[in-house]
N, C-alpha and C positions, 0 to 999 in steps of 0.2 A: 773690659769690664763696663766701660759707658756708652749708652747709644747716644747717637748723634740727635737731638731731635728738632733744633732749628738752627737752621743755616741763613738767616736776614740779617745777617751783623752790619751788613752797609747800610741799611735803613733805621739801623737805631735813631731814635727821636727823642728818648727819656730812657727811664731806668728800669722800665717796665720789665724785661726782660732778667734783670738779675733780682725781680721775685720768682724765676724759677727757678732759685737754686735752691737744695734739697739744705742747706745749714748755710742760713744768712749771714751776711756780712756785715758788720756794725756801719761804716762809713765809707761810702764812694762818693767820689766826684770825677763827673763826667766832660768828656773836652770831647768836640767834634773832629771827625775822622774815623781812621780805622789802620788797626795791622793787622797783615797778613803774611801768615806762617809763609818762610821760603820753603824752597823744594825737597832742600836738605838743611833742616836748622839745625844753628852749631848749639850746644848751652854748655855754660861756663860755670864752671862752680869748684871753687879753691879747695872744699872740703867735700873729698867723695864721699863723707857719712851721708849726703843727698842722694846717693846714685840710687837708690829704691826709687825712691819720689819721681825722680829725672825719669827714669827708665818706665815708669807706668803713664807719666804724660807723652815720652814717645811711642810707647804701645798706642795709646789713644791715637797721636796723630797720624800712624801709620794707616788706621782707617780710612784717611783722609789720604791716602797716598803720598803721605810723607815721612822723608828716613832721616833722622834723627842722631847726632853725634855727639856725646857727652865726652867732654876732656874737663881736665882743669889747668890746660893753657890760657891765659888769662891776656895773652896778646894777638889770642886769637879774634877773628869778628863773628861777633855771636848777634843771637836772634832772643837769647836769656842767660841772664848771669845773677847769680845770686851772692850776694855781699852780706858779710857779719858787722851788726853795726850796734854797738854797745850804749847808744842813745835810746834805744826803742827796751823800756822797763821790762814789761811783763814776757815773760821765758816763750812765753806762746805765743806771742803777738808776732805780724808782719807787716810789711809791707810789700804793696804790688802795687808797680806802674809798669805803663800800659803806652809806649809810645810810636809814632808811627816807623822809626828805626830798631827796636828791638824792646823786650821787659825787662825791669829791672824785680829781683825780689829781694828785700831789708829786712835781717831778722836776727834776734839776738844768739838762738840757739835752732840747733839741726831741728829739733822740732818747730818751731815759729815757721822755719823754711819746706821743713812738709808739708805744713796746714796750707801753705799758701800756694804751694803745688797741686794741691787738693782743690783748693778754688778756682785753679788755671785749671784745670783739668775741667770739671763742674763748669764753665765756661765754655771748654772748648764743645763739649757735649749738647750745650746751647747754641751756639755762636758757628761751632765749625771751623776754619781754618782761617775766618776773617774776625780778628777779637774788635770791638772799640776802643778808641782809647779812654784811659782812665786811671785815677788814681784811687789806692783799696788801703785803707788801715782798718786793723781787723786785731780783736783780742776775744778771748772767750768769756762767760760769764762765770762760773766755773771752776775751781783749779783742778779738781778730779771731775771726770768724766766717764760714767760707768759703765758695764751689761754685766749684769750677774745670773748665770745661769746655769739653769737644776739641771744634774747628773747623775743624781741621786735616788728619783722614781721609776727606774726601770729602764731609763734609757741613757748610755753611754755614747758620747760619740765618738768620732773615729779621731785618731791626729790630724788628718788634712783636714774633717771638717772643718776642726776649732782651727787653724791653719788659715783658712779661707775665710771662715766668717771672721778672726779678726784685723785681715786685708780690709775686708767690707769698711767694719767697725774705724779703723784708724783713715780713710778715707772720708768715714763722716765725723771726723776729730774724736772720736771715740779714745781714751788715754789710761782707760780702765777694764780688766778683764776679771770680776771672778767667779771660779768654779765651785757650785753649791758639792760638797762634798760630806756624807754620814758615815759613808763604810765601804764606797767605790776606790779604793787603794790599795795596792800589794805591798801590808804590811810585815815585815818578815820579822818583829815577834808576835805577831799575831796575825799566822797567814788566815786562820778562819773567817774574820771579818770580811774580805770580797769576795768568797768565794762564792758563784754561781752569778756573780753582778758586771763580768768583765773589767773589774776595776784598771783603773789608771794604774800603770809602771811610773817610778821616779825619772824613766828616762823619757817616757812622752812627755811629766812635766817640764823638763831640765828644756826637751827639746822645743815644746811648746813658748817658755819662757823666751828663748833667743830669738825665737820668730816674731815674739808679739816685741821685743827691744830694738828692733827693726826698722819697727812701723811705731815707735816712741811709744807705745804700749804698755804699763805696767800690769804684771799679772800676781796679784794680790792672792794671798792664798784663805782658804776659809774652810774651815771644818766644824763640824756638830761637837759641842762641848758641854753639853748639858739635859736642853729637850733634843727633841726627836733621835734621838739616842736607839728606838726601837728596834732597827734591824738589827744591830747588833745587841742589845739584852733581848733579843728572842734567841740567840742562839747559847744552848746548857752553858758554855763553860762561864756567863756573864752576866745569867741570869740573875744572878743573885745581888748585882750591884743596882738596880731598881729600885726607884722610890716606891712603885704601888705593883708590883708584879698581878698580871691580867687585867690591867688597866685600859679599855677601849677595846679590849680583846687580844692585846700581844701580849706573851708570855711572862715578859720583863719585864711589859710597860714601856714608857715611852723617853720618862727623864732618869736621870742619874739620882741614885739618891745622895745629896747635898754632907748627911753627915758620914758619908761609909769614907774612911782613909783608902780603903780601895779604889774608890769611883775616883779619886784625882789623881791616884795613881798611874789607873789606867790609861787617863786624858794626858797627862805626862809623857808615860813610853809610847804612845800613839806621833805628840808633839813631838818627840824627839829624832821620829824618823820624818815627819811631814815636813812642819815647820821650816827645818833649816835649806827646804828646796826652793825658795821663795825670797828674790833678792829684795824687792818690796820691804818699804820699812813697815808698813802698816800688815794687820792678820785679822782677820776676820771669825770670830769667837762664836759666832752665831748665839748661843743661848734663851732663842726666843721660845715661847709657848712652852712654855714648863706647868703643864695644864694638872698634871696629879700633884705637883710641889704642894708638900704640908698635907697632903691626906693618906698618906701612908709611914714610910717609917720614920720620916722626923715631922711628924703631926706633934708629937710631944714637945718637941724643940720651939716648934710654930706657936703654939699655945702662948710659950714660955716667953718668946722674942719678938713674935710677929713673922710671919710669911715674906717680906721685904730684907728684912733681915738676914733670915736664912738665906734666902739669894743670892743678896748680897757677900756675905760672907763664903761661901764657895767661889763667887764670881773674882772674889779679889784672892782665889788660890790661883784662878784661870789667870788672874793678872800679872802673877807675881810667874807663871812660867811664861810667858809674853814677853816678861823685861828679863829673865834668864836668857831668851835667844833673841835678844835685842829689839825687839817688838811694838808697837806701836797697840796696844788692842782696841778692836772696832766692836762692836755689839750691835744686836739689833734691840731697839729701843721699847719695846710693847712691855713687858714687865717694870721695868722701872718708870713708864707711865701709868703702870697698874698703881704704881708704889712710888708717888712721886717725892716724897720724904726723902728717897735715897738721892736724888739728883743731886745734894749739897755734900752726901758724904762720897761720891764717887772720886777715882784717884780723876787729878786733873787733866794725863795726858790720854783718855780714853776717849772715843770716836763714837757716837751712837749713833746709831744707823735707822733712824725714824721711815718706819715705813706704813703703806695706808694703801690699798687697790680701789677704791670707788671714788668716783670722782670729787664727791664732795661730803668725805668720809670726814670720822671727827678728829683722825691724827693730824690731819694740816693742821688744822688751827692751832692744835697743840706743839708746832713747831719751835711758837714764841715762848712755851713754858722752859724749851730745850735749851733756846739761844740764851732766856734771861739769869738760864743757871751758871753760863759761863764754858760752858763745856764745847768744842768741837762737835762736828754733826753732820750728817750728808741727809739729804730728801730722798726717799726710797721709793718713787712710783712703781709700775706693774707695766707689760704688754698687755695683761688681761686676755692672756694667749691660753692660759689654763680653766681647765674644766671645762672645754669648748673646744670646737674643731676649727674657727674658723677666726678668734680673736671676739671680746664685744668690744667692737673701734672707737665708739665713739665714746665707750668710758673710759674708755685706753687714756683717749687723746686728754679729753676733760682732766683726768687724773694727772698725766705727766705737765699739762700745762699750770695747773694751780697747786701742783706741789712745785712747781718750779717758780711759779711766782712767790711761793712762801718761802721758800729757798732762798731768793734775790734779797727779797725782804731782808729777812735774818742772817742773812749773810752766814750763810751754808758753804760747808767744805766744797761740794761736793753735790754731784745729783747721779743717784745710780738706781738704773733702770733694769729693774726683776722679772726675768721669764721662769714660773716655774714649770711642776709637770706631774702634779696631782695626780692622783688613779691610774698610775702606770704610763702615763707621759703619753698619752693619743696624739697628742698635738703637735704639728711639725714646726720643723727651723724657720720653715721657708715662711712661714705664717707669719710670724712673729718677726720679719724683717721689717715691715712696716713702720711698726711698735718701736724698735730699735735707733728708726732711722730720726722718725721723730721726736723722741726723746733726746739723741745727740744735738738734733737742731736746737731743741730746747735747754739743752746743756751749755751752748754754745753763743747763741743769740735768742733767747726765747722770747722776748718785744715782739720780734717781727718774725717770728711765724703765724704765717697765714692757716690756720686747720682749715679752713675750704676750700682753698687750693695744693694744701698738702700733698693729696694724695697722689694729685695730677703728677706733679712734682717726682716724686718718687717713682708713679709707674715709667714715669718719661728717665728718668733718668738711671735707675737701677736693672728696669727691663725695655730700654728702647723705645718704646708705646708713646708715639705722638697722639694717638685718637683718646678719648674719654673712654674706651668702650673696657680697658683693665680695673684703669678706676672704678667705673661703676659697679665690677665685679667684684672687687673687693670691699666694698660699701655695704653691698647686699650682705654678701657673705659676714660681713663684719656687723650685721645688723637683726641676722636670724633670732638671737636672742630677745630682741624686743619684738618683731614679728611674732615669733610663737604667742603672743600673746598672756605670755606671763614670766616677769624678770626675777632674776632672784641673785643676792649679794656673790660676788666672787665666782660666780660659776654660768654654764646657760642650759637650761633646762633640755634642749635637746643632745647634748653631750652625754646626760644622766638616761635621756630613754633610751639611747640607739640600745642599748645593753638589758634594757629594764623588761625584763617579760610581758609578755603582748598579754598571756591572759591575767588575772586580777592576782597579784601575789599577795597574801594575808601579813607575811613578814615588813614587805615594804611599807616603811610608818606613812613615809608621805613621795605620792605618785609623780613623778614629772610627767605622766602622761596626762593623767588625769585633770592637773592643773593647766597647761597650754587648750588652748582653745581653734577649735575648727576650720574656723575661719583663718587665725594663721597660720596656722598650717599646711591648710591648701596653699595660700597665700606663696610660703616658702617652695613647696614642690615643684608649684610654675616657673618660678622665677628661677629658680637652680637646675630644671631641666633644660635648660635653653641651649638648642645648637651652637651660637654664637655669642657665649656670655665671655667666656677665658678665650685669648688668641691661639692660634695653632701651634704656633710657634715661634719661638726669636730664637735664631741663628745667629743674631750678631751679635749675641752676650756667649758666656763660659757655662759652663757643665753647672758652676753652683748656683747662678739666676735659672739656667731651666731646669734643673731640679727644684728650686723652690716655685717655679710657675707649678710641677704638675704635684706637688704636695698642696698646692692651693685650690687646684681639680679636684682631689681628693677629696680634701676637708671639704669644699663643697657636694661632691658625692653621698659623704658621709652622713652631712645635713640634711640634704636632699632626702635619703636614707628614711633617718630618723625620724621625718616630718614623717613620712607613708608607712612608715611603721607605726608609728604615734594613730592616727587616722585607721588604722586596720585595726589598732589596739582598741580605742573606744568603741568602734563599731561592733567587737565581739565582745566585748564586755557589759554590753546596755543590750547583746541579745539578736543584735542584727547578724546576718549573714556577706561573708564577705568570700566573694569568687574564688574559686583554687586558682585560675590563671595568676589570680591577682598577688597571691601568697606564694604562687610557686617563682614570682618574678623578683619578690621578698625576698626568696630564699638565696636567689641564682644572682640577682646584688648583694645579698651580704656575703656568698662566698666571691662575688668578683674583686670586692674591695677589701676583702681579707686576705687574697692573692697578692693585690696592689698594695696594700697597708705593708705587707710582709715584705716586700720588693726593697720599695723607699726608706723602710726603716733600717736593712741591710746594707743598703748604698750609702748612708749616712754617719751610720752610727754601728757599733760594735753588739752582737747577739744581747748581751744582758739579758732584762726578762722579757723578752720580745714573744716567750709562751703563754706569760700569763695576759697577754692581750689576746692571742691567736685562741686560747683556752676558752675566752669569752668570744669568738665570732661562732666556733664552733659551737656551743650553747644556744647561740642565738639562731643559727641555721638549723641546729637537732630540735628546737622547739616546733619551727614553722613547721617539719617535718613532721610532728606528733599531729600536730594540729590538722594539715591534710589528711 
């Protein structure tokens, strides 16, 4: 899983070397010398609940040509031995020394001795088979440590994916998993709900669940209980539990309506097949953006009580089936910052889940409104991997870093890092690793993350890339949003054109073509054409790093794409003429990458709506078509 990418461990002179660990360490202290891994290192460890941890640092060292022996003979002579030591406080905490006879790792629980395995590892991918010595105590900032990601836009994924990426995840102490969940389940009193979305079986969660407790993982469960309710009130039999039925244009609408005894009904026998799959004390209620609440059928009630109220008061039915299957309830927080009256009347053991994707959006600051009410809370940053093919990075980074300083502040549960999947989910895993990675840094020690050498960091370590030249690729790529020449909240303006018809649509209120500008545009095309911008290959990572290298080709493809599409689009619009080669090349890329879109999103992830994206390449290829 880790490439090797410096091997001068005999020359260490200072510490310089462990700022390129991908999730820094709170404190080292360094002693002159050096060990080096024997031939065959023995590692000792009383409690085989480490054998995962043990067995992924000797996969590493076997790169290095060395075989590796895990017993838990403890009078054997070993090269690492890991001891339970009930002095060292916090559950995750460790210690590692570092001596020229063998390591020692000190840690209260099987997890403390993962993490630290994990920075043995992250070392050795640095250093190679010669470590320095030194001594590491290390605790996280943190107690929950998130990724919370959409499965619910169109795209499911497969078991091995979520399998793998939370290997990744729990290597960068990653201690939290959950699945954005509206109607992607095989509910069996209500089989109608997944149908045609490939939803989750109970036994991929059951089986999922044991993999991620492995890797010390918890996988938190979260389900739609209120907004975004719409895919299923668009379907007859549920219709009618709607608070504004054709509301934004779905049938049902989008939220539950509040006073129907049915709608909590329904949220009920939903909970009573989901919920109890889920060992996690904590459940995740979702309930945010209840955007028609009080303008359809309990507008009356709204009048009478106020809109906070009414929220409220369903929200504390959602609470009371919570503490029915033993539950912890989590919420996402945006409503009851609409209506911040209700913060004093909320039950006390409730979790708000404050979340905010721009960098220097107005929900941070409003972190301290959260903390000074008394309540539990986690920071809910973004990848900023949505509504964009390629991530916008540097709001990414901005946002997870200064909600995570508002976090420390306030002394935050928790910091849990949001990938969703807007407009049918275009946007790949692999994109979004970046995002992931540093966020956990930022969960974990976020003081000393460096965001300018971040990235470096990551390509070196996640795909092997000792040179700049991936980093730089994903910069760019991570940057086309600003490039275009015109930014816009939550989304990047070339995401909206790839799709947006080339000639003048009188429906579209407001153009993303129209708005991006000339010059970046070109700007992007050059820059994303480049023979030598993405490596060829790494061979010395697994099938899930180079699948996410060439889902990162793509989304640059796609960019690439959309800029020269954008640029053909104005030029016929203002009345110029633009060459058939030039459009028949249009065309012959948008069906190349709708070949390739179709590829990686089946290697990935489960069919779901993987038509209603392919439905829009085809549109956009039958247009250029009209147009020649």
């Amino acid at each position: 899983m880790l490439g090797s990418c410096y091997t001068d461990g005999m020359a260490i002179k200072d510490e310089g070397h462990f700022a390129k660990l991908v999730v820094p360490v709170k404190k080292i202290g360094l002693r002159k010398g050096f060990f080096r891994w024997p031939g065959r290192p023995v590692f000792v460890c009383s409690n085989m609940a480490n054998a995962i941890g043990l067995k992924q640092l000797g996969c590493d060292l076997s790169k290095h040509h060395l075989n590796a022996n895990i017993t838990s003979d403890s009078s054997r002579q070993a090269a690492l031995r890991i001891y339970r030591d009930k002095s060292i406080t916090n559950s995750e905490a460790y210690r590692l020394t570092i001596t020229q006879t063998g390591i020692e790792i000190h840690a209260k629980t099987d997890a403390g001795a993962y993490y630290a395995l994990q920075t043995l590892r992250e070392m050795t991918a640095i250093y190679g088979n010669v470590l320095p010595l030194c001594k590491i105590e290390d605790e996280p900032d943190f107690r929950r440590r998130g990724v919370y990601l959409d499965c619910s836009r169109g795209k499911v994924p497969k078991l091995d994916t979520l399998k793998e990426l939370a290997t990744w995840l729990s290597h960068w102490k990653i201690n939290e998993i959950q699945l954005y969940v509206e109607n992607v389940f095989t509910f069996k009193k209500h089989p109608e709900i997944g149908k045609g979305y490939s939803p989750f079986t109970p036994e991929e969660i059951l089986s999922l669940q044991a993999h991620c407790k492995k890797h010390h993982i918890r996988l938190v469960g979260s389900l739609s209980s209120f907004g975004h309710f719409e895919k299923i009130l668009s379907l007859p039999k549920y219709r009618h539990l709607g608070e504004k039925p054709g509301f934004r244009g779905f049938p049902g609408g989008t939220t539950l309506c509040p006073i129907d005894p049915d709608a909590i009904k329904l949220v009920a026998e939903l909970y009573s097949e989901f919920v109890p799959l889920f060992e996690a004390d904590d459940f995740n209620v979702c309930c945010d953006e209840t955007w028609e609440l009080g303008k359809g059928r309990s507008e009356k009630k709204t009048l009478r009580i106020g809109t906070g109220q009414v929220y409220l008061n369903f929200l504390l039915k959602i609470h009371h089936l919570c503490e029915k299957h033993g539950k912890r309830m989590n919420a996402w927080a945006d409503i009851i910052l609409n209506h911040p009256e209700l913060l004093g009347k909320l039950p006390r053991d409730i979790v708000l889940l404050n979340w905010e994707y721009e960098q220097n959006g107005a929900n941070i600051a409003r972190t301290r409104e959260i903390a000074n009410s008394g309540l539990s809370f986690m920071v809910c940053p973004g990848t900023s991997g949505w509504l964009t093919h390629g991530t916008r990075l540097p709001n990414s980074m901005g946002n997870v870093t200064n909600f995570a300083d508002a976090g420390r502040k306030y002394h935050a549960e928790g910091l849990l890092n949001t990938d969703w999947g807007d407009q049918g989910h275009r946007n790949f895993l692999g994109v979004s690793l970046h995002s992931f990675a540093h966020g956990a840094a930022n969960a974990w020690n976020g003081k000393a993350v460096d965001n300018a050498k971040f990235t470096e960091n990551f390509c070196c370590h996640a795909f092997g890339q000792k040179d700049k030249c991936m980093s730089k690729a994903i910069r760019l790529l991570g940057s086309t949003y600003i490039t275009c020449g015109k930014t816009s909240p939550n989304k990047s303006l070339l995401f909206q054109s790839f799709f947006e018809p080339i000639l003048q649509d009188k429906t579209i209120e407001c153009s993303a073509i129209d708005l991006m500008s000339e010059e970046g545009l070109r700007q992007i095309a050059i820059e994303l054409s480049g023979d030598n911008l993405w490596p060829v290959d790494i061979k010395s990572t697994g099938n899930f790093e180079q699948l996410a290298l060439r889902e990162l080709k793509l989304a640059s493809r796609m960019d690439c794409l959309a800029s020269k599409r954008a640029l053909a689009a104005k030029a016929l619009r203002s009345g110029q003429n633009v060459k058939n080669y030039e459009l028949r090349q249009l065309r012959k890329q948008m069906h190349d990458i709708g070949t390739t879109f179709k590829e990686l999103w089946l290697t990935r992830n489960k069919v779901s709506r993987l038509n209603d994206n392919m439905r829009l390449f085809n549109l956009a290829e039958d247009e250029l078509k009209k147009i020649l």
